[in-house]
ChimeraX commands (.cxc) that place a marker at each C-alpha (Angstrom):
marker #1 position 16.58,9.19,8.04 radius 0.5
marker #1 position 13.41,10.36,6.01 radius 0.5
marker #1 position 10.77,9.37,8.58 radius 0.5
marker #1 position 9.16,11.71,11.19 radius 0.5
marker #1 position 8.48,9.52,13.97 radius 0.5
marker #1 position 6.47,10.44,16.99 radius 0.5
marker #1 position 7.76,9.50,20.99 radius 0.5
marker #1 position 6.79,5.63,21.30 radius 0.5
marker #1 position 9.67,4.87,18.52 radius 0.5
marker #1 position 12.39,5.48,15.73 radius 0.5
marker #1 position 12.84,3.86,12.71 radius 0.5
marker #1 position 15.42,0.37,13.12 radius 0.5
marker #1 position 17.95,-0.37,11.06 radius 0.5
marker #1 position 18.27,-4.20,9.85 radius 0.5
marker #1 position 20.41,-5.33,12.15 radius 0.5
marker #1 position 18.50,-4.37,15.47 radius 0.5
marker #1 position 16.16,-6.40,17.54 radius 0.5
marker #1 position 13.01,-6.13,15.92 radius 0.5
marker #1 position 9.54,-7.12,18.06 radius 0.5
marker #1 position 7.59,-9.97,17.33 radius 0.5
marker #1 position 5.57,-10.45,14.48 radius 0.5
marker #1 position 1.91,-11.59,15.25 radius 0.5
marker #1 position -0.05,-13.12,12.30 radius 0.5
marker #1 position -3.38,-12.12,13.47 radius 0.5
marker #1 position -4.81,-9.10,14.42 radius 0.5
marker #1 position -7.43,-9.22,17.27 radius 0.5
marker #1 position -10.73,-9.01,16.66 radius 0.5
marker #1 position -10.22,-8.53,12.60 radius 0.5
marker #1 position -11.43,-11.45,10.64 radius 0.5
marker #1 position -7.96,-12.96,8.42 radius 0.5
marker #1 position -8.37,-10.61,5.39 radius 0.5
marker #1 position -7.82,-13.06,3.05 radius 0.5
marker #1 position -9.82,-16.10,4.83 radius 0.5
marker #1 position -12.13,-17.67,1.79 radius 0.5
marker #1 position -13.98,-21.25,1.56 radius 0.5
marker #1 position -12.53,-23.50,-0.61 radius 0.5
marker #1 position -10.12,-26.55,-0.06 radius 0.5
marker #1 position -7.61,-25.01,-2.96 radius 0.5
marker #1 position -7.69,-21.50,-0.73 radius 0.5
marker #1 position -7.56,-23.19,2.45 radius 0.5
marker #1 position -4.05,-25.08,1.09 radius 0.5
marker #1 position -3.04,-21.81,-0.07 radius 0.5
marker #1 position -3.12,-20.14,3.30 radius 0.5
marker #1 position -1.50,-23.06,5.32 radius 0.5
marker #1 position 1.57,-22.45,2.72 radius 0.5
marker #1 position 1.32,-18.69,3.40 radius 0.5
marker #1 position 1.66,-18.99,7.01 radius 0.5
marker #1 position 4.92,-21.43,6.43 radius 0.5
marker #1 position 6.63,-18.86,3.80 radius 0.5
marker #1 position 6.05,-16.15,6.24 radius 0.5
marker #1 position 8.01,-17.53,8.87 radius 0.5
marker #1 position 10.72,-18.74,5.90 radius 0.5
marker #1 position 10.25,-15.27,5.26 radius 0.5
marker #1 position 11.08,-13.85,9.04 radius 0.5
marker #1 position 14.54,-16.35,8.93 radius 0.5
marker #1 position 16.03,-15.16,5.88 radius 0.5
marker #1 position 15.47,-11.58,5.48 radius 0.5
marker #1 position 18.39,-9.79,3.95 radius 0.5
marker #1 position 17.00,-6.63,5.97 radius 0.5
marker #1 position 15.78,-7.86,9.48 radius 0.5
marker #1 position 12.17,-7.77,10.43 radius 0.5
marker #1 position 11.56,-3.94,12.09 radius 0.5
marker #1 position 8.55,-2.69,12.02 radius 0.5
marker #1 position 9.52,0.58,10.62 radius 0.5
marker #1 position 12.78,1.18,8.01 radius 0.5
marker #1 position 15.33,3.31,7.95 radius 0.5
marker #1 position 15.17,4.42,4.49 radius 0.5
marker #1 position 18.78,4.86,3.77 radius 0.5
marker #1 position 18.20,0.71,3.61 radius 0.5
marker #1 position 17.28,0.84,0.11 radius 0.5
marker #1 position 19.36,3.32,-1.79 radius 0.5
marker #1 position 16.68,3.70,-4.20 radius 0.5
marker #1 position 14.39,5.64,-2.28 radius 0.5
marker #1 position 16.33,8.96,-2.58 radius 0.5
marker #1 position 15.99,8.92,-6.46 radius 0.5
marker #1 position 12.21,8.41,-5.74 radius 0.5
marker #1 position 11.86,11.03,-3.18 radius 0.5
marker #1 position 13.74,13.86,-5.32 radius 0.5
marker #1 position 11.01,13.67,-8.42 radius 0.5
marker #1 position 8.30,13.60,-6.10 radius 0.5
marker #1 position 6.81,17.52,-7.15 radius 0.5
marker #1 position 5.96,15.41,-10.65 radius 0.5
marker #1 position 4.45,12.70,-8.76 radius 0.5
marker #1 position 2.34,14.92,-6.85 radius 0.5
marker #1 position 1.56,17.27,-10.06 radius 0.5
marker #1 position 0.25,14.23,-11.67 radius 0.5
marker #1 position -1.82,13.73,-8.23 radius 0.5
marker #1 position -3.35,17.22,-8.62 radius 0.5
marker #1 position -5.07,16.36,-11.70 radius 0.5
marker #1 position -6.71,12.85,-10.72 radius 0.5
marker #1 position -7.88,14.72,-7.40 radius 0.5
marker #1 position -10.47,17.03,-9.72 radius 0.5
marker #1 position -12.57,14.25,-9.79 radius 0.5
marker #1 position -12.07,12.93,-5.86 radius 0.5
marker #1 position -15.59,11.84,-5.69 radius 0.5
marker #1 position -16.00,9.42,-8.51 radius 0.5
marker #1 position -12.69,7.89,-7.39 radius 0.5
marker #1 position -13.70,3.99,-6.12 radius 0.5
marker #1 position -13.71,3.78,-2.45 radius 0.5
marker #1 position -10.82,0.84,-1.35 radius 0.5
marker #1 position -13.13,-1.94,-0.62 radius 0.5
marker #1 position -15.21,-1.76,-3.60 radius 0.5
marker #1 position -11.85,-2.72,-4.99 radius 0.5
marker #1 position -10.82,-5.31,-3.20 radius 0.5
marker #1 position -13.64,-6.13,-1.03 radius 0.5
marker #1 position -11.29,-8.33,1.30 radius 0.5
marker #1 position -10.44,-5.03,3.37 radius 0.5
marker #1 position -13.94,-4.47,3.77 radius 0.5
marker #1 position -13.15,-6.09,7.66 radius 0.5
marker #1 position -11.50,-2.36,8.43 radius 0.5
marker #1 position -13.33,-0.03,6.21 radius 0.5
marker #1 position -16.65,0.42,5.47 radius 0.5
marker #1 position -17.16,4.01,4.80 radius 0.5
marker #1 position -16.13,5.93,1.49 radius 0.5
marker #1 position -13.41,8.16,3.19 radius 0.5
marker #1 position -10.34,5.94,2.02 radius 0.5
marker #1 position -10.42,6.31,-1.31 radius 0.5
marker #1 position -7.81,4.83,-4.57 radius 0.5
marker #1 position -6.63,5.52,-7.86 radius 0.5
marker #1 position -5.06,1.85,-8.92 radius 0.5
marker #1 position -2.04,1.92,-11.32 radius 0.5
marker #1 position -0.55,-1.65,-10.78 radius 0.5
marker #1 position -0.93,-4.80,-8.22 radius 0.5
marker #1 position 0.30,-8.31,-8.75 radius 0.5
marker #1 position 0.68,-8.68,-12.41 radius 0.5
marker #1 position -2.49,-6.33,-13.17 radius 0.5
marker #1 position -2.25,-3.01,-14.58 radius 0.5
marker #1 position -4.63,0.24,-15.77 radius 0.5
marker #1 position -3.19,0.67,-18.75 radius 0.5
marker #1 position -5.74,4.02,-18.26 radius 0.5
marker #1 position -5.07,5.31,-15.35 radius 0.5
marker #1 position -1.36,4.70,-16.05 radius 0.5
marker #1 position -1.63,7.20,-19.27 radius 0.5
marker #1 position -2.90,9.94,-16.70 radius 0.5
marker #1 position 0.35,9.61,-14.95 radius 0.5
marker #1 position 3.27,8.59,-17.06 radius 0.5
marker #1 position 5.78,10.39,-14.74 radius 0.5
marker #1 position 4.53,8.64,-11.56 radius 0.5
marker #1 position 4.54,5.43,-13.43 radius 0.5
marker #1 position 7.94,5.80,-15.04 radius 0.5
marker #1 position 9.66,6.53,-11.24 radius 0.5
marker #1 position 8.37,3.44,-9.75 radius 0.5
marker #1 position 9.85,1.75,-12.39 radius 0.5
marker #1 position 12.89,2.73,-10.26 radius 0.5
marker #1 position 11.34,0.30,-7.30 radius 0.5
marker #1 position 13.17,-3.25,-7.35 radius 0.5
marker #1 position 10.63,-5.96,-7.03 radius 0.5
marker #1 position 7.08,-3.35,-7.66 radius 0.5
marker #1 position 4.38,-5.45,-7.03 radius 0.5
marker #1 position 1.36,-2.41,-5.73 radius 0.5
marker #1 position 1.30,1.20,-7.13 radius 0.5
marker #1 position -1.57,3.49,-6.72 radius 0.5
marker #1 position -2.37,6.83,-4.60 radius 0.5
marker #1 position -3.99,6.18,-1.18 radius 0.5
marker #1 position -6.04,8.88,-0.22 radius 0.5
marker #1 position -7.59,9.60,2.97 radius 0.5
marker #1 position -10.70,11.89,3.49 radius 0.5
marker #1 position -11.13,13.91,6.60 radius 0.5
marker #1 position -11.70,12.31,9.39 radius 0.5
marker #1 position -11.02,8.60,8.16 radius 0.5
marker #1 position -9.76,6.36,10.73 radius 0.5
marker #1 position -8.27,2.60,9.63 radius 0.5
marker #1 position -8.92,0.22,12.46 radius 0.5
marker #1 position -5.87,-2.07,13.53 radius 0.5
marker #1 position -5.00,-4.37,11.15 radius 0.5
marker #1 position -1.97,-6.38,9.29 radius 0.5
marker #1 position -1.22,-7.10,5.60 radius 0.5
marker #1 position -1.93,-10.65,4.51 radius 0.5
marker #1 position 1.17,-11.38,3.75 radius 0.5
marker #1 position 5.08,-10.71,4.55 radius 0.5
marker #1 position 6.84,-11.19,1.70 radius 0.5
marker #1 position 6.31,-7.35,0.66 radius 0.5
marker #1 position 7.17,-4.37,2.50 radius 0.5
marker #1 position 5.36,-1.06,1.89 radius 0.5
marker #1 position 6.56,2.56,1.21 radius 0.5
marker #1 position 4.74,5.59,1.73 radius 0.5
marker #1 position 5.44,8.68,-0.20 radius 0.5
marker #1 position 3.69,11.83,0.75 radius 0.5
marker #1 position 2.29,13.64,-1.14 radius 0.5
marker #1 position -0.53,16.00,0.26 radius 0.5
marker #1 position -0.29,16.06,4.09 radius 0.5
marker #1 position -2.56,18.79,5.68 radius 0.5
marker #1 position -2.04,20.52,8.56 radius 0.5
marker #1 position -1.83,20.45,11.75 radius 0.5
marker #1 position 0.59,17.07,10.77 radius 0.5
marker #1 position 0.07,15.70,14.83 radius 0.5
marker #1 position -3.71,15.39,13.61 radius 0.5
marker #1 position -2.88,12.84,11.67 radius 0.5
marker #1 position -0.49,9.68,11.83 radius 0.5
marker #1 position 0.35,5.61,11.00 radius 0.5
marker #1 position 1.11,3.26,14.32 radius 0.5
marker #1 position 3.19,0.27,13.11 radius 0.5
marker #1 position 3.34,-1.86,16.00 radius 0.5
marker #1 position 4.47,0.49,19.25 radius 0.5
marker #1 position 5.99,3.17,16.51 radius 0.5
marker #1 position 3.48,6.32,15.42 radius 0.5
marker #1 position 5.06,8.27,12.50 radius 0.5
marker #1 position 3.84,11.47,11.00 radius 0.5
marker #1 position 3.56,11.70,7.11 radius 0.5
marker #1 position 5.97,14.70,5.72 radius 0.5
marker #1 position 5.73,15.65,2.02 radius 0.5
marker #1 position 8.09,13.99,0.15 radius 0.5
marker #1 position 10.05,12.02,2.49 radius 0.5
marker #1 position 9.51,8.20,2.15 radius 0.5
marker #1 position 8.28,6.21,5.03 radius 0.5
marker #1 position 9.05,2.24,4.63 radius 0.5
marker #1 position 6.89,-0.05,6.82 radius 0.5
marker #1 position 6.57,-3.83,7.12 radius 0.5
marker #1 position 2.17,-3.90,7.09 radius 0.5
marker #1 position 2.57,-7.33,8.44 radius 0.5
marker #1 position 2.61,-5.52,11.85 radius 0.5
marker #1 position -0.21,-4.22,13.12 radius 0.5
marker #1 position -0.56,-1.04,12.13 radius 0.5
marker #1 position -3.66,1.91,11.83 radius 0.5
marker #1 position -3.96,5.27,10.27 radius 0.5
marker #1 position -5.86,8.09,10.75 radius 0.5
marker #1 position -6.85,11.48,9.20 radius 0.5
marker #1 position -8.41,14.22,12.03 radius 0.5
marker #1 position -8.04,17.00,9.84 radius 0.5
marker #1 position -10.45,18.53,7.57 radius 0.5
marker #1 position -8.40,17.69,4.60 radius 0.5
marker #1 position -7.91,14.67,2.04 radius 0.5
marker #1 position -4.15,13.14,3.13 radius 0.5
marker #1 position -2.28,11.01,-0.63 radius 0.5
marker #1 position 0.49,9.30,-0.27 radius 0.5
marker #1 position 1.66,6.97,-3.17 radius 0.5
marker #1 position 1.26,3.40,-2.19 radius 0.5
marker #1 position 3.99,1.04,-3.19 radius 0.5
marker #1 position 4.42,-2.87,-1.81 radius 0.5
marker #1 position 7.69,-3.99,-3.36 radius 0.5
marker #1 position 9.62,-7.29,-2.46 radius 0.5
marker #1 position 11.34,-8.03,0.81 radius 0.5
marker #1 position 14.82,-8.85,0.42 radius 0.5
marker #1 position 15.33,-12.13,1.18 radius 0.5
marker #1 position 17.72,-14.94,1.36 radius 0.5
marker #1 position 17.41,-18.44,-0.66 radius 0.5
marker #1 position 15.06,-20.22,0.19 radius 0.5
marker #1 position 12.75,-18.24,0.92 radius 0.5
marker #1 position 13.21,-15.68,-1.85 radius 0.5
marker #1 position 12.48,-18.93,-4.20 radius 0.5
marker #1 position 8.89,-19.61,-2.09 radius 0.5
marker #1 position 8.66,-16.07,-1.77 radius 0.5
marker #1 position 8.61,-15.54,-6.06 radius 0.5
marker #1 position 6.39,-18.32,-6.44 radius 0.5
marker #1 position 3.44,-17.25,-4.22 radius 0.5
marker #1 position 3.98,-13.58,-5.57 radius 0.5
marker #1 position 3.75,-14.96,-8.76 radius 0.5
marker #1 position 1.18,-17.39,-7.86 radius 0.5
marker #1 position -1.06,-14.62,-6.19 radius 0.5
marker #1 position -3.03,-13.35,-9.41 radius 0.5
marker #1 position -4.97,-16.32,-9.42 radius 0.5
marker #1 position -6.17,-16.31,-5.89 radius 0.5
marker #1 position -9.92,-14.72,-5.24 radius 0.5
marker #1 position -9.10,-11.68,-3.83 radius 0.5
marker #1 position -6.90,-10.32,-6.72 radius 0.5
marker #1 position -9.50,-11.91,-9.58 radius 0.5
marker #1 position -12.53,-10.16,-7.91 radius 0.5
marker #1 position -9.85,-6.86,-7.25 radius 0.5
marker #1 position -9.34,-6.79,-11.49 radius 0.5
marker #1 position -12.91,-7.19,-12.29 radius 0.5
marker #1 position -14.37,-4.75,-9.89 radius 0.5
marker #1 position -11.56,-2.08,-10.68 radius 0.5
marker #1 position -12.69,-3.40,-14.69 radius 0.5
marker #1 position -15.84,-1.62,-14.52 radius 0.5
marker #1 position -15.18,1.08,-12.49 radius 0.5
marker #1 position -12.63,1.88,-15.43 radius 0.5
marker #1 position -15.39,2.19,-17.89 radius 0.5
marker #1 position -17.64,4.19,-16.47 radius 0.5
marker #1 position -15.14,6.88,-15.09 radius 0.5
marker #1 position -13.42,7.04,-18.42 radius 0.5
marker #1 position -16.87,7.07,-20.16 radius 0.5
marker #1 position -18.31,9.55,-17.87 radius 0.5
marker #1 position -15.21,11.99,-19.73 radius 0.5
marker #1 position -15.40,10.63,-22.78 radius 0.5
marker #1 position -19.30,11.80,-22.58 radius 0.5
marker #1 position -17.72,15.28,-21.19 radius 0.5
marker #1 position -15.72,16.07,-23.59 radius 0.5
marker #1 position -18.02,15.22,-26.52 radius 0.5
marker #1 position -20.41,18.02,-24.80 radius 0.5
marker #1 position -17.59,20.53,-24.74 radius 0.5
marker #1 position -17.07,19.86,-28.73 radius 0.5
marker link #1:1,2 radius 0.2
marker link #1:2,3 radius 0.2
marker link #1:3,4 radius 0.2
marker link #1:4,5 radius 0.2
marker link #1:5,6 radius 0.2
marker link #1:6,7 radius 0.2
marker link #1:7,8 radius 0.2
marker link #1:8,9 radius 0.2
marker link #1:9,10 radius 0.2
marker link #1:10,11 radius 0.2
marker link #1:11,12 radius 0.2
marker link #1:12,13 radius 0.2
marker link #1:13,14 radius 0.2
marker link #1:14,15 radius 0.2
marker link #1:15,16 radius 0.2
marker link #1:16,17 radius 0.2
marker link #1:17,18 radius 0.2
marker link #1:18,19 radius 0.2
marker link #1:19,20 radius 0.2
marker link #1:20,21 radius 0.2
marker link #1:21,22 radius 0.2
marker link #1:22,23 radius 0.2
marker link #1:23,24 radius 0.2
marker link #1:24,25 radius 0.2
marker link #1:25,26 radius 0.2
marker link #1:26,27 radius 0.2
marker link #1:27,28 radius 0.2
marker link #1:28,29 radius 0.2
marker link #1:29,30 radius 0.2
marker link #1:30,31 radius 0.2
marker link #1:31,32 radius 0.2
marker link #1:32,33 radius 0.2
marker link #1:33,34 radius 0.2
marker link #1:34,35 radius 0.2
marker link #1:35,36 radius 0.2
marker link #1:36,37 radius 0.2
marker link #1:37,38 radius 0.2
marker link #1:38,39 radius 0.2
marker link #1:39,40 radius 0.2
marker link #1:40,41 radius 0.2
marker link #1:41,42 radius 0.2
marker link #1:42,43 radius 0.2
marker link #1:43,44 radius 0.2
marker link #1:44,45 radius 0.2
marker link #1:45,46 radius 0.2
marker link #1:46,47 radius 0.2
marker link #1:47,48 radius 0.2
marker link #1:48,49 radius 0.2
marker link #1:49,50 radius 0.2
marker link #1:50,51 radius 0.2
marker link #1:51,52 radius 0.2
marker link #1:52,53 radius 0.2
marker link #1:53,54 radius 0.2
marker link #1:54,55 radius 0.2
marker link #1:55,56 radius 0.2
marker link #1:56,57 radius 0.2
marker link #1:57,58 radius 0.2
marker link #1:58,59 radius 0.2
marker link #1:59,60 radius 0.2
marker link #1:60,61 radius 0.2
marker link #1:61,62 radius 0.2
marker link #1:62,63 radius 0.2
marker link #1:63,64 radius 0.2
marker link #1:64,65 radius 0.2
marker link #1:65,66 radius 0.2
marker link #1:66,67 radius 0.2
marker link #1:67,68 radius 0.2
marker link #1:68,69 radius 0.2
marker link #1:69,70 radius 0.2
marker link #1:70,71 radius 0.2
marker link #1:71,72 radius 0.2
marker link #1:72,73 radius 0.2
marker link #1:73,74 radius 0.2
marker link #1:74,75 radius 0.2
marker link #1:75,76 radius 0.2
marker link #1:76,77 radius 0.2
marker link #1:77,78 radius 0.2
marker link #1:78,79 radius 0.2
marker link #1:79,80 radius 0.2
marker link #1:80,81 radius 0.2
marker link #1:81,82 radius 0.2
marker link #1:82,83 radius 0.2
marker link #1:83,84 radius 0.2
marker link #1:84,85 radius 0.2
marker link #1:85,86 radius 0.2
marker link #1:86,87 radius 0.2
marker link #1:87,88 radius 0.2
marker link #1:88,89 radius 0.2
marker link #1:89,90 radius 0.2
marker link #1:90,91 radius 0.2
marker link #1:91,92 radius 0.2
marker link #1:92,93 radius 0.2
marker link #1:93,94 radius 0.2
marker link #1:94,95 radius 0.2
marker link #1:95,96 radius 0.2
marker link #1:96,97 radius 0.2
marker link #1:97,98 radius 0.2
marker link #1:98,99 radius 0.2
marker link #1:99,100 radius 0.2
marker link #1:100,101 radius 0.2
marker link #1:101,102 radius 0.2
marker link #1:102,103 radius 0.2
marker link #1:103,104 radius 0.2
marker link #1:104,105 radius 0.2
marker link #1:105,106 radius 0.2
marker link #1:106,107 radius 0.2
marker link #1:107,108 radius 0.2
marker link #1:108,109 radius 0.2
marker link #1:109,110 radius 0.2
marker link #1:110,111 radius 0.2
marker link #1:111,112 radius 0.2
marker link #1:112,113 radius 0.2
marker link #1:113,114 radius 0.2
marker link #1:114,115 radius 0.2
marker link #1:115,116 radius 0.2
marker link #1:116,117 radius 0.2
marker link #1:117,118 radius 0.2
marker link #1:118,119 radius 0.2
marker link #1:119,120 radius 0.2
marker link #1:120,121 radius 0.2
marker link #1:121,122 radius 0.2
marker link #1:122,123 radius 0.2
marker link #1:123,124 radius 0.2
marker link #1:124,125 radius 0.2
marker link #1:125,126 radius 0.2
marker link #1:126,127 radius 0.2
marker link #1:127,128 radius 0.2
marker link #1:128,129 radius 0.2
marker link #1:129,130 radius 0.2
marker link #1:130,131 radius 0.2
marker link #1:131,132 radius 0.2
marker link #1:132,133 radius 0.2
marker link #1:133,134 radius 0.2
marker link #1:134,135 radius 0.2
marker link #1:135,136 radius 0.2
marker link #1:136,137 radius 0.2
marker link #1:137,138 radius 0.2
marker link #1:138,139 radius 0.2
marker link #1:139,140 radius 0.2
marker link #1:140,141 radius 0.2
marker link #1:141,142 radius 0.2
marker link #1:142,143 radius 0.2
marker link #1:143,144 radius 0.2
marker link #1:144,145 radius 0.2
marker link #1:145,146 radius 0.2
marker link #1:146,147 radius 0.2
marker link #1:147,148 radius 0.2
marker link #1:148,149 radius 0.2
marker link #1:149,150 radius 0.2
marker link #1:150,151 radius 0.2
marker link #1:151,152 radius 0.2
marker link #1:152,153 radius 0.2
marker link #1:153,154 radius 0.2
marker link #1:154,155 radius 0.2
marker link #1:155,156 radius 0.2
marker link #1:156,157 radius 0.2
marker link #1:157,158 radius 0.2
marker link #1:158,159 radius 0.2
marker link #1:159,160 radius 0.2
marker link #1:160,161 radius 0.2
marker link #1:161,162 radius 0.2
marker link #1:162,163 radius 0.2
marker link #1:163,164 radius 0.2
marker link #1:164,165 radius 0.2
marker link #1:165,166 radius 0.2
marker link #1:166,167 radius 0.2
marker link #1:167,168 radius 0.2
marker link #1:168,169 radius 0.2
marker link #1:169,170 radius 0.2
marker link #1:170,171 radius 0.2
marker link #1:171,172 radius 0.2
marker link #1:172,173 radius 0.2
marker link #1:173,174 radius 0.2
marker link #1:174,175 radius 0.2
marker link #1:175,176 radius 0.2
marker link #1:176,177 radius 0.2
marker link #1:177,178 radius 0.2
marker link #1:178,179 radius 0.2
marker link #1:179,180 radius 0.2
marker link #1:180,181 radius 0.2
marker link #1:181,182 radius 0.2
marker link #1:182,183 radius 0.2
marker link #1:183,184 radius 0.2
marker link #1:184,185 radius 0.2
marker link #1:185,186 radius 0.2
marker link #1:186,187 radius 0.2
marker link #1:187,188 radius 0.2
marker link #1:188,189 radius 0.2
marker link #1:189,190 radius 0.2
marker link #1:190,191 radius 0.2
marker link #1:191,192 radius 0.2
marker link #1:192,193 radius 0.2
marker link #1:193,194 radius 0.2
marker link #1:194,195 radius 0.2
marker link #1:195,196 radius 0.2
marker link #1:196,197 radius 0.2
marker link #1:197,198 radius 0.2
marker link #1:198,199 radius 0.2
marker link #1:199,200 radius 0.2
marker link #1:200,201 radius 0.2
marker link #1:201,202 radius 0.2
marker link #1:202,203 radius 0.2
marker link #1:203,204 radius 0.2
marker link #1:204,205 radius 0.2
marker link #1:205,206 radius 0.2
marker link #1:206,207 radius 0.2
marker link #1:207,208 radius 0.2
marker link #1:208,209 radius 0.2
marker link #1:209,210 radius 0.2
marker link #1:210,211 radius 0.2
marker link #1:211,212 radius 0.2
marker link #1:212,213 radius 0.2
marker link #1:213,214 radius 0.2
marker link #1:214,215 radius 0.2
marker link #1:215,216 radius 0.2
marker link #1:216,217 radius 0.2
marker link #1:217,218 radius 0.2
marker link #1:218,219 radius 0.2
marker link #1:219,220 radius 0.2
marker link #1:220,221 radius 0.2
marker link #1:221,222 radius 0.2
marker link #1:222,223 radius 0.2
marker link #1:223,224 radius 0.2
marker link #1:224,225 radius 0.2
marker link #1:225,226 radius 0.2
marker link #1:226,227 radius 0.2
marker link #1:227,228 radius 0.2
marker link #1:228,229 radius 0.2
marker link #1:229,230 radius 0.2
marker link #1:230,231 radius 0.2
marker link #1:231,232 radius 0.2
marker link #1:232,233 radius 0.2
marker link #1:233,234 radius 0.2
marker link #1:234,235 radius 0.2
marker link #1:235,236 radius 0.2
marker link #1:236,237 radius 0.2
marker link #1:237,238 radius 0.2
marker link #1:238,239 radius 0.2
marker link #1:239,240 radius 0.2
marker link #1:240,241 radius 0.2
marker link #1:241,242 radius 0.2
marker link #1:242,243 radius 0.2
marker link #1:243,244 radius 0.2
marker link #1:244,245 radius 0.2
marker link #1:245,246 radius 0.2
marker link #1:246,247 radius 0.2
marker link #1:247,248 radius 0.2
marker link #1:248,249 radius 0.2
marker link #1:249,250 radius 0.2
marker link #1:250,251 radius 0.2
marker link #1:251,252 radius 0.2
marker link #1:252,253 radius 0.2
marker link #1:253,254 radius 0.2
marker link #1:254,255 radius 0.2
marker link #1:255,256 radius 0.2
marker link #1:256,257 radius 0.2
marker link #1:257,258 radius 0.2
marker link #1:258,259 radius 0.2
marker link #1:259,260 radius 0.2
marker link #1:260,261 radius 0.2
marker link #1:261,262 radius 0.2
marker link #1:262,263 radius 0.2
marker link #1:263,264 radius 0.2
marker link #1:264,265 radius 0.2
marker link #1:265,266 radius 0.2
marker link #1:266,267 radius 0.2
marker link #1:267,268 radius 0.2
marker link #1:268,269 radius 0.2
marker link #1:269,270 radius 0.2
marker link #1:270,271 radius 0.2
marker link #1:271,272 radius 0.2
marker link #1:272,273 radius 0.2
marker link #1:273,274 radius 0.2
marker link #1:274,275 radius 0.2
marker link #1:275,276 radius 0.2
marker link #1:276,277 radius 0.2
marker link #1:277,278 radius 0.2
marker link #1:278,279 radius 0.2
marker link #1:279,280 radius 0.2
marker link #1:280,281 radius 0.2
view
């Protein structure tokens, strides 16, 4: 099992009694709550696929996987050097990188510093057909992910702490792949529900963020892992609601606003080069 996992837990297989699962996090605003009657409707039939969802998982409900679960992972893991290589290049220009909520400004309920910081390849049925062409390698192994719905690098600046929180939604589940962890690796962590698990370069960690989970960076150096939210498993029928409010989720607020903001970041950044390299002619 590829997950380094600290004493309040191990990784569960399917089959074993999983806790819970809330679907509210005290104290954190609902990160998708927006006015609106057609919203509002929206979010009532969220809340009933997610407990369709719970049901009729093909993979149980733990909070944190046991990789071997999805066979796929392995072929992921072993190309991660070009993943990472690819990495190394975006990272020369860390600081004009968009901070995460001027993204999506939903998540602005757990961040509002510039420390967590993003480099967005694909979400929901949006892509950057940009930032994809500075990282053709990453972009062609998550092709090897069944069900891709997020891809980007997550990367957290020293000292960056995410407050408790869940995902809006279970009908994904999230993988982690390493790729710059600093040291000392006890300095920094993820809790998914009781479980705290340590990143290790490389080796895939697979969470359900529907949990309540937090993250933190106490080092003195930027943590990346590559950020994937793929499809749960399920059974019919919830893996017929679950494809229509996947499907159905590019027109909501939160991933409109996501496209538009992310929209003009791309211009200036690739601009800003453009401009760069016309100097150096």
């Amino acid at each position: 099992m590829n997950v380094s996992v600290g004493n309040q837990g191990t990784a569960m297989h399917p089959g074993a009694m999983a806790p819970k699962q809330s679907f509210a996090t005290a104290g954190i605003d609902p990160t998708l709550e927006r006015p609106g009657v057609v919203t509002r409707f929206f979010m009532r039939l969220v809340a009933w696929a997610e407990r369709l969802n719970l049901k009729y998982s093909k993979v149980g409900n733990p909070p944190v996987y046991d990789t071997a679960t999805f066979p796929w992972v392995a072929e992921v893991e072993r190309e991660w050097p070009l993943i990472r290589a690819e990495l190394d290049k975006v990272l020369l220009r860390q600081d004009e990188l968009p901070s995460f909520q001027d993204i999506s400004s939903d998540v602005k309920t757990i961040t509002k510093d510039n420390h967590w910081k993003t480099f967005f390849l694909a979400g929901y049925g949006v892509s950057s057909e940009k930032n994809i062409a500075q990282c053709p390698e990453t972009w062609r192994i998550v092709q090897k992910i069944p069900g891709l719905k997020t891809a980007m690098f997550s990367i957290f600046e020293p000292g960056k702490h995410l407050a408790p929180h869940r995902g809006p939604y279970n009908g994904v589940l999230r993988l982690h792949l390493p790729l710059l962890v600093p040291e000392p690796r006890e300095k920094l962590a993820i809790r998914v529900d009781k479980q705290i698990c340590h990143w290790e370069e490389g080796k895939a960690l697979v969470f359900d963020d529907a949990y309540e989970h937090e993250a933190w960076n106490h080092t003195d150096k930027t943590r990346v892992v590559l950020f994937v939210d793929f499809v749960k498993p399920l059974r019919f029928p919830a893996r017929l609601v679950n494809w229509l409010l996947l499907n159905l989720a590019v027109f909501t607020p939160f991933i409109r606003e996501g496209q538009d903001a992310h929209k003009e970041w791309e211009k200036k950044f690739y601009a800003q080069a453009e401009a760069l390299r016309n100097r150096k002619a």
